[in-house]
C-alpha positions as CSV (number, residue, x, y, z in Angstrom):
1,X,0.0,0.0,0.0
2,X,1.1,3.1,-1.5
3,X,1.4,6.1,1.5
4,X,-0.5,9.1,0.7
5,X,0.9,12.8,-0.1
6,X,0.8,15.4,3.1
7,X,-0.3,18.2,1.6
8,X,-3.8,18.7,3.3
9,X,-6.8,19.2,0.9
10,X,-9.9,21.0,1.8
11,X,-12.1,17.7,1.6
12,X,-9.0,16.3,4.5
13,X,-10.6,19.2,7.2
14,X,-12.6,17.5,9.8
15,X,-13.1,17.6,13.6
16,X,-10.4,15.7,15.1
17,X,-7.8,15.0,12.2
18,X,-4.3,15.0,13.2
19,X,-1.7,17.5,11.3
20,X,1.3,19.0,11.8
21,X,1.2,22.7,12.2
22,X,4.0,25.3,11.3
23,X,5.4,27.5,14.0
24,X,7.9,29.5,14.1
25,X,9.7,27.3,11.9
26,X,8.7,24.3,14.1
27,X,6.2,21.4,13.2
28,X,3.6,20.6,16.1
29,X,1.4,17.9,16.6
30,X,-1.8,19.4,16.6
31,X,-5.9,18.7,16.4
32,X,-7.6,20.6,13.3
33,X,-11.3,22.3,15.2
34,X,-14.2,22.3,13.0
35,X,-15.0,25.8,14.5
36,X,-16.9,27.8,11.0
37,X,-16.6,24.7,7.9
38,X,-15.6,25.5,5.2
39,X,-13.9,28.9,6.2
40,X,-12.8,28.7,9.8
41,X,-10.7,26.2,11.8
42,X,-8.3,26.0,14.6
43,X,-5.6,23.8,15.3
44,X,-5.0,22.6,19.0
45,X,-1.4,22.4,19.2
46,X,-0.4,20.5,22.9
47,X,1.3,22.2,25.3
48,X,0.4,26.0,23.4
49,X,-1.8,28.6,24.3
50,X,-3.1,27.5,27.4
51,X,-5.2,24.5,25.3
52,X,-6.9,27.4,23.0
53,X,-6.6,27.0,19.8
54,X,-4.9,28.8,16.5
55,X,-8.1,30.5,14.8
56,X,-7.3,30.1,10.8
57,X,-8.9,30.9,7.4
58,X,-9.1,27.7,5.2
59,X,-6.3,29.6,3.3
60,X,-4.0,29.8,6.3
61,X,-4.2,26.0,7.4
62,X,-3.7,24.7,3.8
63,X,-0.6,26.5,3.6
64,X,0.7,26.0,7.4
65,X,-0.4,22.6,8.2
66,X,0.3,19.4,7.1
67,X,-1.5,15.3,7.6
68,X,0.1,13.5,10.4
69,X,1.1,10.8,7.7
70,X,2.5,7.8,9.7
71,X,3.9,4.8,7.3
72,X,2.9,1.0,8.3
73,X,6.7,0.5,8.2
74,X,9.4,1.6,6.7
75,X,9.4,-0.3,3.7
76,X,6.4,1.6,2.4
77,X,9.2,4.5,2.4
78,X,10.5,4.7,-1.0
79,X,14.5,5.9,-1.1
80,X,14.8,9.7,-0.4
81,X,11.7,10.4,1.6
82,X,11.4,13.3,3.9
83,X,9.7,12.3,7.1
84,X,9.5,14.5,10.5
């Protein structure tokens, strides 16, 4: 089984799913927040903001956020993959 791409898509955005999230030139592991679909989300980063989330346009969390893509193994890796 092939693994899919990370790049998030607007039909990916639901309550719950599991992305990375750019900060400061960090990745977190963080919770996307249904808060105003399709326009509005959040993303519930742990240990930030005192549990509140980062409010973002659907713009803004298609370019800052990525799927929390974990392989089966590491043979489903082909050679040269980038992986966090």
């Amino acid at each position: 089984a092939e693994s899919r791409s990370c790049k998030l898509q607007p039909s990916d955005l639901r309550e719950g799913l599991k992305v990375l999230y750019l900060i400061e030139g960090l990745f977190h592991e963080g919770t996307v927040k249904a808060l105003q679909p399709p326009d509005v989300y959040g993303v519930l980063t742990a240990g930030q903001r005192g549990n509140r989330p980062h409010i973002l346009c659907l713009e803004e969390i298609l370019k800052w956020a990525v799927l929390d893509v974990r392989p089966a193994s590491v043979r489903c890796l082909p050679e040269g993959t980038r992986v966090c």
